[in-house]
C-alpha positions, 0 to 999 in steps of 0.5 A: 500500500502506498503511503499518505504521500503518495497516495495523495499525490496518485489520487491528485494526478487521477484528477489533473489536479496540482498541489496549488490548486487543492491549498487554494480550495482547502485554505492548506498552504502549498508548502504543507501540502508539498510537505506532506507528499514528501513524508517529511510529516503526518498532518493532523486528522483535521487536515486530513478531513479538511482534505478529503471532499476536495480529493473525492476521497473519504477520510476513512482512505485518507486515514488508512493510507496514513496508517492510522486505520486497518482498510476496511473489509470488503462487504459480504453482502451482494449489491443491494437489489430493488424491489420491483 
């Protein structure tokens, strides 16, 4: 598993998004990010959460990839089906 860095940055390049343009839509400097993709540090879960919505990630992915979490299992129930 990649760690929070790259992750991030994968999760960044899917989208064509650049580091700049995700601190200027979280209001997380430039160099914090750039920081953090580095692994010079873990940020805090409240920049994590801040993060996520504006990635399309969950906290939950952001927190596993930091380590903090154990990936969540796979569901063993079948997709939901409708009632016709």
């Amino acid at each position: 598993m990649p760690n929070l860095g790259e992750f991030v940055l994968h999760v960044l390049r899917k989208q064509d998004k650049s580091l700049r343009a995700l601190a200027r839509e979280t209001g997380v400097s430039n160099s914090y990010l750039s920081q953090l993709t580095r692994g010079l540090f873990v940020p805090s879960p409240d920049v994590l959460v801040r993060l996520a919505p504006h990635m399309g990630v969950t906290p939950r992915e952001l927190f596993e990839a930091a380590g903090w979490l154990e990936p969540a299992a796979p569901s063993k129930a079948g997709p939901v089906k409708k009632k016709a």
